[in-house]
C-alpha positions in Angstrom: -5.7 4.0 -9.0 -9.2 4.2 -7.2 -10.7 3.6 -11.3 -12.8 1.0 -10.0 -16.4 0.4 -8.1 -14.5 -2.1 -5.6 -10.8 -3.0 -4.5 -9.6 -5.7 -2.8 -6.7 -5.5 -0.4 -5.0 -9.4 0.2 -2.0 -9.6 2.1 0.4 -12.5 0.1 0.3 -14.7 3.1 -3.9 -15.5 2.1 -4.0 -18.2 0.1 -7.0 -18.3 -2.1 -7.8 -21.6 -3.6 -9.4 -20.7 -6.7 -8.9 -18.0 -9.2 -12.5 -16.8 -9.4 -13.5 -16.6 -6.6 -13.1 -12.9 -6.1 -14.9 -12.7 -9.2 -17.8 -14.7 -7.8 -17.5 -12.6 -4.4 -18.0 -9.5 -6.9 -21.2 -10.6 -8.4 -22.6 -11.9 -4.9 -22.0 -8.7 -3.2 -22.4 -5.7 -5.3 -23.6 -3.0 -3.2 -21.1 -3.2 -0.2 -19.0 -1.3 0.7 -17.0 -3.4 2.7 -16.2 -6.8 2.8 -14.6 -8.1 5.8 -14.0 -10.4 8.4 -15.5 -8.8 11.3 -17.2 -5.8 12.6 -16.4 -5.2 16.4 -17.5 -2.1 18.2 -15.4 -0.7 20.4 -18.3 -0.8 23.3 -18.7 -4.6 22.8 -15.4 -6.0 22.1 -14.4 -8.8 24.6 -10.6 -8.1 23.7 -11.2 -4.2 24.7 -10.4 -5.3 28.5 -7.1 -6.0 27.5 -7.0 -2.8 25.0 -6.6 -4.3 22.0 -5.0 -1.5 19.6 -7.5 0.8 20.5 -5.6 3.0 22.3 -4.4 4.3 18.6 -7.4 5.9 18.2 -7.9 8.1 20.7 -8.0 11.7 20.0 -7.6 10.7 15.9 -10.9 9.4 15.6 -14.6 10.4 16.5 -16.3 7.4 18.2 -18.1 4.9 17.8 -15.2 2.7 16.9 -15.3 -0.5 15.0 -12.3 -3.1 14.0 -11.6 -6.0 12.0 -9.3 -8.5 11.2 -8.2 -6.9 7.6 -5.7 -9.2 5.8 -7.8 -9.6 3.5 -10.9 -6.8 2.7 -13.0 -5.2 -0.2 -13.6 -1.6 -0.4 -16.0 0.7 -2.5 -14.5 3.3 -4.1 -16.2 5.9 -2.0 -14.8 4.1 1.0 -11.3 4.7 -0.3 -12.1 8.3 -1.0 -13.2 8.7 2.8 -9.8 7.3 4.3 -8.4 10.1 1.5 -10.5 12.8 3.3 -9.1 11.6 6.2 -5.4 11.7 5.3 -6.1 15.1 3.6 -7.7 16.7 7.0 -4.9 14.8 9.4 -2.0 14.3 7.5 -1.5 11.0 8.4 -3.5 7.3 8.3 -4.7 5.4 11.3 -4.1 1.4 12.3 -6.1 -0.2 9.4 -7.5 -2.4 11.7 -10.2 0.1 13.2 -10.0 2.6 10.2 -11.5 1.2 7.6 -14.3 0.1 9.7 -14.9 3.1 11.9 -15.0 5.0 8.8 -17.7 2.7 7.1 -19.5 3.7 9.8 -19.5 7.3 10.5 -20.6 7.5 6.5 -22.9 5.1 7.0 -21.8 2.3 4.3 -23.0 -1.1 3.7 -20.9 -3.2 5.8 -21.3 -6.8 5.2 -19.1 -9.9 7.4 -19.0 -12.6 5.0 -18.8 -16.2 5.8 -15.9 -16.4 3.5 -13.4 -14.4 5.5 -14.0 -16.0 9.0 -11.2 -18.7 8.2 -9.0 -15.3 7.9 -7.0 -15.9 11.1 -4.6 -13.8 13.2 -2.5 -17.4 14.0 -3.3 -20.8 12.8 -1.8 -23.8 10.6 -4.2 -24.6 7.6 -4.0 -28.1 6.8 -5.0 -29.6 2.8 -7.8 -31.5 4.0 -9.6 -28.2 5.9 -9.7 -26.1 3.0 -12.6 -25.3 1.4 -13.1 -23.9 -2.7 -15.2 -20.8 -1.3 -12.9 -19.6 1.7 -9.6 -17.4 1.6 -7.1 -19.1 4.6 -4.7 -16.8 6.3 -2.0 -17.0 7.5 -0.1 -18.9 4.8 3.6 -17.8 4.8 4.9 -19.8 2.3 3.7 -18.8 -1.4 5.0 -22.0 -2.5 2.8 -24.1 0.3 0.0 -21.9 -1.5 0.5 -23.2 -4.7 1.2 -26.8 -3.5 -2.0 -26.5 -2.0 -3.8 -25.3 -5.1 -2.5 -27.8 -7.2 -3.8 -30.4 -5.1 -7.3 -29.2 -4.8 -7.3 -28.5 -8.7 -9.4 -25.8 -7.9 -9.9 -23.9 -11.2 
């Protein structure tokens, strides 16, 4: 159901702290197109000497790349009906990780890297004490850790 202006994708192992914050995110940043993380190109990633995952786009995808870290993401509608073109033409979807970007950019979208997505993490131990009300924290395996967590920051 693509019913709405903006979507956000959250892998269960992000632990948001408070309830409204995506609803705060919302009114911040209402002309976006995508929220994330990052937004690497292809011609400047320092990981591209090691070749990352880019390798999965070649010959799928028109250059210029870009990637993020997408546990956690908004999309615009439009956006979403983009990676549908896509899937319509090809048949298929890409690695989500330079996807979603790449196609922001070849349609020229509002692409915005907000501050509170950089604590969105490919490998790290969050601990009570570094968690902050405006910030989602992954990874966080255990759902009940999340809630433990919440309940100790009272965060409403």
């Amino acid at each position: 159901d693509i019913n709405f202006k903006n979507i956000w994708f959250i892998e269960e192992d992000v632990f948001i702290p408070r309830f409204n914050l995506l609803l705060d995110l919302d009114k911040k940043y209402k002309n976006e197109d995508l929220l994330c993380k990052q937004d690497i190109s292809y011609n400047t990633d320092k990981l591209n000497k090691f070749n990352w995952h880019w390798n999965r786009a070649k010959g799928k995808i028109d250059k210029p790349w870009y990637r993020s870290l997408m546990c956690c993401h908004r999309q615009s509608q439009r956006l979403l009906q983009r990676i549908k073109d896509y899937v319509d033409k090809n048949g298929s979807l890409l690695f989500l990780e330079f996807m979603i970007n790449t196609l922001a950019h070849h349609n020229n979208y509002n692409i915005k890297t907000i501050p509170n997505l950089k604590t969105i993490t490919w490998k790290k131990k969050y601990k009570v004490d570094e968690i902050k009300m405006d910030n989602f924290y992954h990874p966080m395996k255990d759902l009940k850790e999340q809630e433990k967590y919440r309940n100790i920051l009272n965060y409403k």
